[in-house]
C-alpha positions, -999 to 999 in steps of 0.1 A, spaced: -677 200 -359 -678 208 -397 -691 184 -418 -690 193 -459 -707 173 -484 -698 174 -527 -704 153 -554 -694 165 -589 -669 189 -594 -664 182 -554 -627 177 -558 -618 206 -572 -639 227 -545 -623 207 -518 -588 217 -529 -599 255 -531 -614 250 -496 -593 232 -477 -560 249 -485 -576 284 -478 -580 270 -435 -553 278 -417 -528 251 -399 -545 264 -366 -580 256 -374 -593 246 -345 -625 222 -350 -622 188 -369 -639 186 -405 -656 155 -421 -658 153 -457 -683 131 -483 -673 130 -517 -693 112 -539 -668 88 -561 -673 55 -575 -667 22 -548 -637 11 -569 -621 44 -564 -586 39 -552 -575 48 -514 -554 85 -527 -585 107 -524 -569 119 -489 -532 119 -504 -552 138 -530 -565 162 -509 -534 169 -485 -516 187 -511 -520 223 -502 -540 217 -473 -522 225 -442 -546 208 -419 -537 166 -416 -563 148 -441 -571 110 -439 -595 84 -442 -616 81 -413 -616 48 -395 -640 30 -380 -646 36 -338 -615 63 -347 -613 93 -323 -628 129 -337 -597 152 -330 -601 189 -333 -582 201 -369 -584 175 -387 -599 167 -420 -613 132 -423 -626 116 -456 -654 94 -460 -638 63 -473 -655 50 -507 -684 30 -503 -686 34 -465 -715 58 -452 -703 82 -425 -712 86 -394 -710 108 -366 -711 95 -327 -700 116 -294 -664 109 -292 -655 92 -328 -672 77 -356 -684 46 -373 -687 38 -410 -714 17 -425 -726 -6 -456 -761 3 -447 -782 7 -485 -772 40 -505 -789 71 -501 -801 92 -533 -776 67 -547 -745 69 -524 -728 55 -502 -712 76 -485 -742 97 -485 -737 136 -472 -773 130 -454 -761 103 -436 -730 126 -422 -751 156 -419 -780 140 -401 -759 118 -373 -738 154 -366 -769 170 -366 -782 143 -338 -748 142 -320 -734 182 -316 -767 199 -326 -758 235 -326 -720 229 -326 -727 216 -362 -712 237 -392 -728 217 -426 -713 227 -459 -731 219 -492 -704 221 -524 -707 217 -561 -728 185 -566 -760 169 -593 -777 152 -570 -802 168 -538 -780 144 -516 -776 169 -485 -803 186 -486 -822 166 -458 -790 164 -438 -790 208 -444 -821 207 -434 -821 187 -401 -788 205 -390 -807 239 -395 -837 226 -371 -812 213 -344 -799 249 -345 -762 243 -363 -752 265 -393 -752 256 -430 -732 271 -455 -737 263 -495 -711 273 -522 -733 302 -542 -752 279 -570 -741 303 -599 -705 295 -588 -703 256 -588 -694 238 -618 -727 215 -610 -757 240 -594 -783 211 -585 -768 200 -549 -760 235 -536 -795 246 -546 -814 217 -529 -798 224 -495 -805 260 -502 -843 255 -507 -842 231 -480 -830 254 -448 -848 284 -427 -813 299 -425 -783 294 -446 -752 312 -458 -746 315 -494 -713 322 -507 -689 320 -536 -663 290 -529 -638 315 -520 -655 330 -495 -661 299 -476 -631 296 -458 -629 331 -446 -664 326 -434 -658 287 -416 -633 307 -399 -656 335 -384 -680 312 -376 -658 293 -361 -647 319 -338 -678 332 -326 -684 296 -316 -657 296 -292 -663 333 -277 -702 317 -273 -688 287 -255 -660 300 -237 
């Protein structure tokens, strides 16, 4: 599973992202952007132009399918379980709600080192625990190259806050979820 985490400037990252995967990407992605609870419902409409990959709101007790892209809705944490997930009004986190710790920390617990965690353009350290906790449980994290996001502070947290990471310019990160990606199923097939 890939779970990717943004805040400000997130939108624009996503787009460039998610319309670099291929339709035939094979492992489901969960996506936290931070946005305001009275955000309207379009953030997945948003983000399926250009993206060749179905994008939606996630639902709660909803199925994880393999390629995929499923959006945290606003003001609902989310979380990762073994077969689906759940959303939550549980308190913010750094703020948020949906908090990228949250996601990163229950995929961490879930799929351990079948977790891909990716840190975008953000101004908050929100991630940076859930970076960190994926790292230990032996996943991969990849963060957009500081220098290159239009806000450094959230990329930089979850770089400072992992053994091992992968840094990369946003339009490297594709090419690279894909490699990983593949080396994942050699490894488990």
């Amino acid at each position: 599973m890939i779970v990717i985490g943004a805040s400000r400037g997130g939108f624009m990252a996503l787009k460039v992202l998610l319309g670099a995967l291929p339709p035939s990407f094979p492992m489901p992605l969960a996506v936290v952007l931070h946005r305001q609870r009275e955000s309207e419902d379009e953030l997945a409409l948003l983000l399926q132009q250009g993206c060749r990959l179905p994008v939606a709101e996630a639902v709660d007790k909803e199925p994880i399918q393999p390629g995929r892209v499923y959006i945290a809705p606003a003001d609902y944490h989310l979380l990762v379980e073994p077969a689906n997930f759940s959303l939550s009004t549980d308190e913010p986190i750094q703020f948020a709600r949906p908090s990228i710790d949250v996601l990163f920390e229950s995929a961490a617990d879930v799929f351990g080192p079948g977790v891909i965690g990716v840190v975008l353009t953000g101004s908050s350290p929100d991630g940076a625990a859930g970076a960190a906790r994926i790292s230990r449980h032996g996943g991969q994290v990849v963060v957009q190259e500081p220098a290159t996001a239009e806000s450094p502070a959230m990329p930089l947290a979850a770089w400072k806050s992992t053994q091992t990471v992968h840094v990369r310019p946003l339009d490297q990160i594709a090419p690279l979820l894909m490699q990983l990606t593949e080396a994942k199923q050699r490894i488990n097939s």
